[in-house]
N, C-alpha and C positions, 0 to 999 in steps of 0.2 A: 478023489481029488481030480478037479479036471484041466488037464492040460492047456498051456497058453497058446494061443496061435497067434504065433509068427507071420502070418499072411498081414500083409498093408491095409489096414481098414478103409471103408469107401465113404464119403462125403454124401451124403442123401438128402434133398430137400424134395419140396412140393411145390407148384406154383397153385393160387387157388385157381378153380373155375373158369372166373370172368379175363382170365390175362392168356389163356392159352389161345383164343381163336386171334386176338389182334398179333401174338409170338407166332401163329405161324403164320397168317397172314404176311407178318412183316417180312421172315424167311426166305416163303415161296416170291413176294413181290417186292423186293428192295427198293426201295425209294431215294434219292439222295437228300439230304438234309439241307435246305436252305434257311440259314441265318438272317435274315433282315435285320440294318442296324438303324442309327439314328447319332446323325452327324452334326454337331453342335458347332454354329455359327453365332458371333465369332469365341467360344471361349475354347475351341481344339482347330478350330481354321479360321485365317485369318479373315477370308470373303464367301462370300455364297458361291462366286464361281470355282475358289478353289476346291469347297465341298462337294458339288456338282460334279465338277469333273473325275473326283474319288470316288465316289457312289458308285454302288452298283443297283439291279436292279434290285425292285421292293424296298428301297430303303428309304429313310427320311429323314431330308432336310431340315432341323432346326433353327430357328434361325431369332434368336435372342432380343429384346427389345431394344431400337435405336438408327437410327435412319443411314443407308447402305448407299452409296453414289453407285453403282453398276448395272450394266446391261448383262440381264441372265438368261440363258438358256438352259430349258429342262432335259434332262435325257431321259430317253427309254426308260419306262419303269419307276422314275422315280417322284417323290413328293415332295412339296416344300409347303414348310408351314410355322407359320409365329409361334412361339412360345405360350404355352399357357400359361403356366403358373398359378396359384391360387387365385387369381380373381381376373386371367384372361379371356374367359366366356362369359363374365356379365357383360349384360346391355347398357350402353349407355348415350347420350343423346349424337346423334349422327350430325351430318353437315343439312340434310332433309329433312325429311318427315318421319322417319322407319329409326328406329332403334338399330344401334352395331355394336360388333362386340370390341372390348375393352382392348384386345391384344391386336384387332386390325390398325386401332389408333395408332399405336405407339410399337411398330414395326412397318417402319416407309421404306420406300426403294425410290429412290428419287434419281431424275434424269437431267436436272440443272447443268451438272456440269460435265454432259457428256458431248465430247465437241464431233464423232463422225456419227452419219448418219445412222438408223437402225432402230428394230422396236426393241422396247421396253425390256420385255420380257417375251419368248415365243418359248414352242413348244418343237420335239425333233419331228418333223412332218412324216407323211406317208407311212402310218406306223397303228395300227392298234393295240398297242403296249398300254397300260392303266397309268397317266399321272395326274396331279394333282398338284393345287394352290389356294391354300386354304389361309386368308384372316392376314391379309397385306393389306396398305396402302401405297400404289403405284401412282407418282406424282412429276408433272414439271418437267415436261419435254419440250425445247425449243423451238423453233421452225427453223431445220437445217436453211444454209446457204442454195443447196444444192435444188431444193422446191418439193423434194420426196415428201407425198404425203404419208405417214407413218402412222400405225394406232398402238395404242402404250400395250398394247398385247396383241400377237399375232399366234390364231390356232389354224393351221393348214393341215389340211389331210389328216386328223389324228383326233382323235377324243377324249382329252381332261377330263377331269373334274373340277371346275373353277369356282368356289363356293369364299362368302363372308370378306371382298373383298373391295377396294374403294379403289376409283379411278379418274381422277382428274386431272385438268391443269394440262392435258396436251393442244400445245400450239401449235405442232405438226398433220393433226386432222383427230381423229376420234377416238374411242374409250378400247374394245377390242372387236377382230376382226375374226370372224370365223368363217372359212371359206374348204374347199377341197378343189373345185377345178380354179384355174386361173384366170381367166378371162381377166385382162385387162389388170392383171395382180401378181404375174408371172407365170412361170408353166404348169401346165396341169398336171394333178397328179391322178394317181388311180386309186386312194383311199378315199372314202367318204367323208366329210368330217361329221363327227355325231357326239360334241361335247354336251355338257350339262354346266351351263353357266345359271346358278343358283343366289339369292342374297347376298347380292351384289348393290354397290350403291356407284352410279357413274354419271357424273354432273360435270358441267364447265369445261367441258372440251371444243375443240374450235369441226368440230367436224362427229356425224353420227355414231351415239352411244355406242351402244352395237350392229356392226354392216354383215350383214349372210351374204359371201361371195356365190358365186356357181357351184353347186351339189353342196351347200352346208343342209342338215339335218339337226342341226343342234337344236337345246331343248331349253328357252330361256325361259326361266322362270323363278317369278317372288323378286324380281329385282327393281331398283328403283333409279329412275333415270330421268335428270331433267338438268336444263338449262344450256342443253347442246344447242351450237349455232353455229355456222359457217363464216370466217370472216368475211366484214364485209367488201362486196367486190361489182362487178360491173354485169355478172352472169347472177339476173334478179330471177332466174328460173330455179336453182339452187336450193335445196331444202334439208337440211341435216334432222334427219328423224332420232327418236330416243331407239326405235329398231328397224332398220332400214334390209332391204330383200333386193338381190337382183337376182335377174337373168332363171334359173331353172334350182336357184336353194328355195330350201323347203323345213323351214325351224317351223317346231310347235311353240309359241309364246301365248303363253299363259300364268298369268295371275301377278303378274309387272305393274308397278304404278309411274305413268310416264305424263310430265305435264313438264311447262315452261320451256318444251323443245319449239325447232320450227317446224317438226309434225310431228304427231303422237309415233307411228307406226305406217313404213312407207313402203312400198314394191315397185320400181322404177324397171321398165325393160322388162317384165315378167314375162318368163317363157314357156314353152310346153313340159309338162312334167306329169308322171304318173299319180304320183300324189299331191292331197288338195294340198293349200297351204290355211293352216290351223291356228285362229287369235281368238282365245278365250280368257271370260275371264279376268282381263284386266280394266284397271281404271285410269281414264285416259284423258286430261283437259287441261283450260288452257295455254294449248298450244296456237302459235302464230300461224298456221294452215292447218290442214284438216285434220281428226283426232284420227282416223286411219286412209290413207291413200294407196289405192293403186292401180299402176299405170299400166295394160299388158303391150306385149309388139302387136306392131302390124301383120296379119297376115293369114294362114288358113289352120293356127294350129287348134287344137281342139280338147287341150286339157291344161286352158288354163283356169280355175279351177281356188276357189279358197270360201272356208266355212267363217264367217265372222258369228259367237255365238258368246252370250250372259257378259258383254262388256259394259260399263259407266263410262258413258262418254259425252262429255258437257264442257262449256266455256271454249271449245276453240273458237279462234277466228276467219275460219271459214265454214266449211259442214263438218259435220260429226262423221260421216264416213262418204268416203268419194271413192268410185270404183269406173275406170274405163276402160275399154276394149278386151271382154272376159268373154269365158265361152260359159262357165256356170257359178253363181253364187247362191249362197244362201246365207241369210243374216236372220239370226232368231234368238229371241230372249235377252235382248239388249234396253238397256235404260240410256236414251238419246235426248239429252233437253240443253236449251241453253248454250245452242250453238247460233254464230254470226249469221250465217246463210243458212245451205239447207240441213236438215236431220240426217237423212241419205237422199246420196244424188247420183241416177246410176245414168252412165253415157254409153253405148254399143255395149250392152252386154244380153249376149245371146240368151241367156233363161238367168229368171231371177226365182228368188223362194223366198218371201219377206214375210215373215208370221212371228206372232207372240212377244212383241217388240214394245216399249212403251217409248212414245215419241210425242215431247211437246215444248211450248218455249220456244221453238228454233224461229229466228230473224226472217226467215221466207217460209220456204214451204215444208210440211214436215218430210215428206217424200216427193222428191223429183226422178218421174224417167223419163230420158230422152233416149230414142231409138233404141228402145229394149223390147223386143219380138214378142217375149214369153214373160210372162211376168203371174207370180201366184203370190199376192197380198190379201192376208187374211189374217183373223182374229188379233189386231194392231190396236190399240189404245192411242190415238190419233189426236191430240186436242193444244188447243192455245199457241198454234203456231199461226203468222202475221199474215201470209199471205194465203194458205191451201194448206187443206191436210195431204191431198194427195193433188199432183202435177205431170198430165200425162202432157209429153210433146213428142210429135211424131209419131204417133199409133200408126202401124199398118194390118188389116184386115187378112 
């Protein structure tokens, strides 16, 4: 007979295999657990700002179908984005050309009745934190008292994700603004801005679609942009582009359909920078000045610098691409017909690269250079333009 033991029996299991190396991984490396939630506007807060200002970072803004009167600002970290529900990512017919989706419709942020001055919506500047604004319609901003020109979205020094989003109806100047230094926009910051503004549709503003202040990098692209125009005024120099560049930003835009603007795609003040600036890609006409313009400073610097490359650019009323006072260009793989004046017309630009282009139709001449040094025009498809296929003035030896 064998005696009981009294001794406390032990509890023994097993873990299999595959769970030990992540158990002791986790042991030796403790990690803390972050929660991300998802803050539902309005059926747990009463406004987007109040959820906003509850958020923490990772987390995201919902924000339920029906039109919001407030000016928002995003914080650090976090995202704001329409509701889906069953049938909020069908396409359906836009204010354009381009399909949008169902839930951008029918979740507006509207600025009618907001009486102090200020954008739309912005972002917390000087910050490379991840946020995001996905599937709005930001609408109907006044022209303050005060003359501030405003654009219904301001990204400073930081980098979004601005995607599926519609932008109209501001009477205070243009659609959004991305910028990182200030010049002429307030103080500079020391963040780059390097958003990714994506399928977006931004029409009927009184001032340029999208403007790239001083050090933007942002990366526009697939969006559709027309019917920007400056009111009208007494400075007939004025030109509200559907993507407009100053001074040393340097956006890659590509694959944008931009037409019915008063220029396709413009760089006013263009400065020295180390990188080209990058327009591919897109289709561009149309427009009441040139289907891309740009204008560099005066003076000795020596990179300035942009590749125009596989654009459609047809119907403006003036030429299809205008470029002066540059130090290098190169334009290749472009379909140019069916513009007012010339095809391309290049004014002081130190070396040009003009190859693999199809150019014809244009009102004068299919290529114009005037005082361009260096110029390599080669294998061009050149035909049925009015006056010249090709227009040298000023050659020097």
């Amino acid at each position: 007979m064998k005696q009981k033991n009294n001794q406390p029996s032990h509890f023994r299991f097993s873990l299999p295999h595959c769970l030990w190396l992540p158990l002791i991984f986790f042991l030796l490396f403790p990690v803390p657990l972050l929660w991300a939630e998802e803050l539902i506007v309005p059926d747990d807060y009463f406004s987007i700002a109040e959820a906003m200002e509850l958020a923490e970072s990772g987390d995201t803004v919902i924000v339920m179908p029906g039109t919001y009167n407030e000016r928002i600002v995003i914080k650090e970290g976090i995202s704001l984005k329409s509701f889906v529900g069953d049938d909020g990512n069908e396409l359906v017919d836009g204010p354009g050309k381009k399909k949008i989706l169902k839930r951008t419709l029918r979740t507006i942020i509207d600025g009618s009745e907001l009486e102090e001055p200020g954008y739309l919506i912005s972002f917390a500047p000087d910050t490379t934190a991840a946020m995001k604004v996905d599937g709005f319609t930001f609408q109907n901003m006044q022209k303050f008292i005060s003359g501030i020109n405003l654009f219904l979205m301001e990204i400073r020094g930081c980098s979004p994700l601005v995607v599926n989003n519609v932008f109209t109806g501001n009477l205070s100047w243009g659609g959004i603004l991305a910028t990182g230094l200030g010049v002429g926009m307030g103080p500079a910051l020391d963040t780059e801005a390097r958003p990714l503004i994506k399928n977006n549709v931004i029409y009927a503003n009184k001032g340029p679609g999208i403007a790239n202040g001083g050090n933007s990098a942002a990366s526009i692209c697939n969006n559709e942009i027309f019917s920007n125009a400056f009111p009208k005024s007494g400075n007939k120099s004025a030109f509200a582009p559907a993507v407009g560049i100053r001074e040393n930003g340097r956006p890659t835009i590509d694959g944008n359909l931009c037409y019915q603007n008063e220029v396709g795609i413009g760089a006013i003040n263009f400065a020295d920078h180390e990188r080209e600036l990058i327009i591919k890609n897109n289709t561009i006409f149309n427009n009441k000045r040139a289907g891309i313009g740009i204008r560099g400073l005066d003076g000795t610097d020596t990179r300035i610098r942009a590749v125009i490359e596989n654009n459609t650019i047809f119907g403006n009323l003036t030429a299809g691409i205008r470029c002066t006072k540059m130090d290098n260009l190169k334009i290749n793989y472009n379909s140019i017909f069916a513009n007012r004046r010339t095809g391309i017309s290049l004014w002081n630009v130190d070396q040009a690269v003009i190859e693999n282009n199809d150019i014809n139709g244009n009102m004068t001449a299919g290529i114009r250079l005037l005082a361009v040094p260096a110029a390599q025009v080669r294998s061009n498809n050149i035909y049925q333009n009015v006056t010249a296929g090709i227009d040298v003035i000023g050659w020097k030896k």
